[in-house]
Steps between C-alpha positions, in 0.01 A plus 500: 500500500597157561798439739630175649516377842812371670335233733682189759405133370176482769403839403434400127319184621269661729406744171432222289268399756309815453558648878653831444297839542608869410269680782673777580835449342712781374779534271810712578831611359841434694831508377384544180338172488105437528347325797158346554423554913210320724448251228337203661572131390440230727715253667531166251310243705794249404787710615728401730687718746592686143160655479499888385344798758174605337516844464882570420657777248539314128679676238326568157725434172486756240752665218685756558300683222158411723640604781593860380146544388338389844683672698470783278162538535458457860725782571185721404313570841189296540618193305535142635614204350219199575500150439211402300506087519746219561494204210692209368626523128488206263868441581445473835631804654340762765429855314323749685307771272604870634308813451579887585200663657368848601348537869175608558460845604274557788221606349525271291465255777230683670312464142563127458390449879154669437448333193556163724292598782183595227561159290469304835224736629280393196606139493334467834173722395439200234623167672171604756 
């Protein structure tokens, strides 16, 4: 799903700069609206004393419609709503595309773990 951002003027420079990053950003529902948390955008080199803080709470815009369904869905244990990437449309404006996904269980993690630790085990047999 595609939702929009509501960004401050330096904020939506500094993205069409490029320097934003979604490591270990989170979306989450209060007051029935949908928030995007930890999302990191950096400080527009030309701001003034106006510059933005980095890592501040932005609110996502979606339909009500869109918003039912979400938050629908995440009411089922082991759901999480994730942002998937941050982009400029042709018109201009900052849309972030949203996705509901399912945790790992933690076997499952154990499993993905081993399969990493044997990948990496034979990559170094070979590069010898």
């Amino acid at each position: 799903m595609t939702a929009g951002i509501v960004l401050t003027g330096t904020e939506i420079k500094s993205l069409r700069q490029g320097k934003a990053g979604l490591t270990d950003t989170y979306c989450l529902k209060q007051n029935n609206e949908l928030w995007v948390k930890n999302m990191y955008i950096a400080e527009y080199s030309y701001g003034s004393y106006n510059n933005h803080t980095t890592h501040r709470d932005r609110k996502l815009l979606l339909n009500r419609k869109e918003l039912v369904k979400v938050f629908k869905s995440v009411e089922q244990p082991g759901y999480s709503i994730v942002p998937l990437r941050v982009f400029i449309n042709e018109r201009g404006l900052a849309k972030m595309v949203i996705a509901i996904a399912k945790g790992k269980k933690v076997y499952d993690k154990r499993q993905a773990i081993k399969e990493r630790e044997d990948k990496r085990n034979i990559d170094r047999m070979f590069k010898r």
